[in-house]
C-alpha positions in Angstrom: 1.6 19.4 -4.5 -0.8 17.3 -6.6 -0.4 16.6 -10.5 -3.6 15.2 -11.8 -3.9 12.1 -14.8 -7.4 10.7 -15.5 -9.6 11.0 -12.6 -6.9 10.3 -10.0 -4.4 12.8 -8.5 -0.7 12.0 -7.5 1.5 14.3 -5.2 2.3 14.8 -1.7 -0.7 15.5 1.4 1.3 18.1 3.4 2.3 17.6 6.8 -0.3 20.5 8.6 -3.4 18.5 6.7 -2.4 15.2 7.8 -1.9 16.3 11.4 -5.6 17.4 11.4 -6.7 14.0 10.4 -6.9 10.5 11.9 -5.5 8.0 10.3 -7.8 6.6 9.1 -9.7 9.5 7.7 -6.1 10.1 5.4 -6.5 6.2 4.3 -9.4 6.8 3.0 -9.1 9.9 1.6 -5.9 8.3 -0.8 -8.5 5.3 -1.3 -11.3 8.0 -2.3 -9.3 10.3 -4.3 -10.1 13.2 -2.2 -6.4 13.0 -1.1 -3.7 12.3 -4.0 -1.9 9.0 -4.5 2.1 9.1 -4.0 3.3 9.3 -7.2 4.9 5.8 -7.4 1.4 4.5 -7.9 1.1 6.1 -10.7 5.0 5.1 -11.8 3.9 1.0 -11.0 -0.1 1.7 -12.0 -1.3 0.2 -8.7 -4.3 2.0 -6.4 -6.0 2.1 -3.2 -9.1 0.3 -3.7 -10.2 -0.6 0.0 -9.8 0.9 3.3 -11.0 0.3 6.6 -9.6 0.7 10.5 -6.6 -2.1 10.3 -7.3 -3.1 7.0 -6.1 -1.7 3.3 -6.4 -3.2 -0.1 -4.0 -2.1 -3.2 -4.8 -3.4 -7.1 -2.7 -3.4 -10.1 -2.5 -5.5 -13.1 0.4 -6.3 -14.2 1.7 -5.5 -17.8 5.1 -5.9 -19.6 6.1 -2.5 -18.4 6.4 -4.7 -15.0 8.9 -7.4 -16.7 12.7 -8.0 -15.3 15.3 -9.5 -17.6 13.7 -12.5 -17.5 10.0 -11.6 -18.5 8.0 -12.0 -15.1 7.3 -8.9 -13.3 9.9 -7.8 -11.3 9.3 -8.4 -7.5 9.8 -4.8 -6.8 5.8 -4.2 -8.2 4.9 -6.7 -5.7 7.2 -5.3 -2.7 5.9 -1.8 -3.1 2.6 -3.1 -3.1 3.2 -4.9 0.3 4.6 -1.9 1.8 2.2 0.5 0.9 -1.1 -1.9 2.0 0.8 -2.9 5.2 1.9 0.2 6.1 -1.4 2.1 5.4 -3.3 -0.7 7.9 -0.8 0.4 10.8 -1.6 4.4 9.5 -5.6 3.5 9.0 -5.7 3.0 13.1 -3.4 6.2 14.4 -5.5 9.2 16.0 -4.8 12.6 15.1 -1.2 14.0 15.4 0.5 10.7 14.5 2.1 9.2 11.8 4.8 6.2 11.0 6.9 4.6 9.0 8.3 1.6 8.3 11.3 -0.1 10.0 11.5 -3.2 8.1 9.9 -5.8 6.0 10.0 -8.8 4.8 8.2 -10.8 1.8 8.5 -14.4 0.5 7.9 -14.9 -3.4 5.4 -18.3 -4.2 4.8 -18.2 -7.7 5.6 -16.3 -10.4 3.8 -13.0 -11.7 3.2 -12.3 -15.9 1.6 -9.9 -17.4 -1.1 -13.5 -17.9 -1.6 -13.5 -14.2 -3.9 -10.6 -14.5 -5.2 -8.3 -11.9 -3.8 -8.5 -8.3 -4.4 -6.9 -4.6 -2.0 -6.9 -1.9 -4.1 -6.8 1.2 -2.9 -5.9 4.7 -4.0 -6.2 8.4 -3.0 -4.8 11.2 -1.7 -7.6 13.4 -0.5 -5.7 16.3 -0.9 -2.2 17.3 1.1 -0.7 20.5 1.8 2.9 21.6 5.0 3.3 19.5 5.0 0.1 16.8 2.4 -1.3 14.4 2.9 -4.9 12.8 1.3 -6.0 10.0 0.6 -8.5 7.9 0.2 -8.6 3.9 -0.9 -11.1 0.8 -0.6 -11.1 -3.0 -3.2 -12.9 -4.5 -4.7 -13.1 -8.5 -8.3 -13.1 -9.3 -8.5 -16.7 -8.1 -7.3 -16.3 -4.6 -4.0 -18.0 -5.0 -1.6 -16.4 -3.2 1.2 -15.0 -4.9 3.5 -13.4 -2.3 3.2 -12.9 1.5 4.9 -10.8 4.0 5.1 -8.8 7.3 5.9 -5.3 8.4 7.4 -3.2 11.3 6.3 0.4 11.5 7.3 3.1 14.2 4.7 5.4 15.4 5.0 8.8 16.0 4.1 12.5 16.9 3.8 14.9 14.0 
């Protein structure tokens, strides 16, 4: 199911289509727009702007829609980010017939994000890739290169 705003599409890639395709292929296809976004990227306003085998880039610029209580962006915008470039690294290398998910992950918070920080990317790399678990690696940095946030990822691997 796919609901379309602007140019992009948001939805779900059923489970029979990603089964014919690698990984890799489905990475791209979300980075693309030939396959829609989940729709909490269009909920936070963040998108798939790179992909490559172990490697996935996500872009958003924070706004005060992003604020907590205490007017910086609420670490949850950065978290999701995170989780979705990490985790789509560890998806960009599986053949056909697999999938994953995440187990855990963690994220340390460095400085502050505002709606003045401007545009950010969480980027993530595969650091390990077994038979049956994926780590990964992932950084928040602004337009300067100064990095925001950083974190890791566990993701088990699966059959379809």
């Amino acid at each position: 199911m796919t609901s379309g705003i602007g140019n992009k599409s948001y939805g779900t890639v059923d489970e029979a289509r990603q089964t014919q395709m690698t990984g890799l292929d489905f990475v791209r296809g979300l980075a693309d727009g030939t396959l829609p976004l989940n729709t909490i990227a269009r909920t936070l306003g963040y998108d798939i702007t790179e992909a490559e085998n172990g490697r996935v880039v996500v872009s958003a610029e924070p706004t005060a829609q992003h604020l907590n209580p205490a007017g910086t962006v609420h670490g949850g915008l950065a978290a999701t980010m995170l989780d979705s470039c990490m985790g789509l690294a560890v998806q960009s290398t599986l053949e056909k017939g697999l999938g994953s998910t995440t187990l855990e992950f963690k994220i340390s918070f460095l400085r502050p994000i505002t709606p003045e920080t401007g545009p950010i990317r969480a980027e993530g790399t595969v650091i390990n890739r077994g038979r049956r678990v994926g780590t990964a690696e992932g950084r928040v940095t602004d337009s300067q290169g100064r990095l925001l946030v950083h974190g890791t990822t566990t993701c088990l691997i699966f059959e379809r």
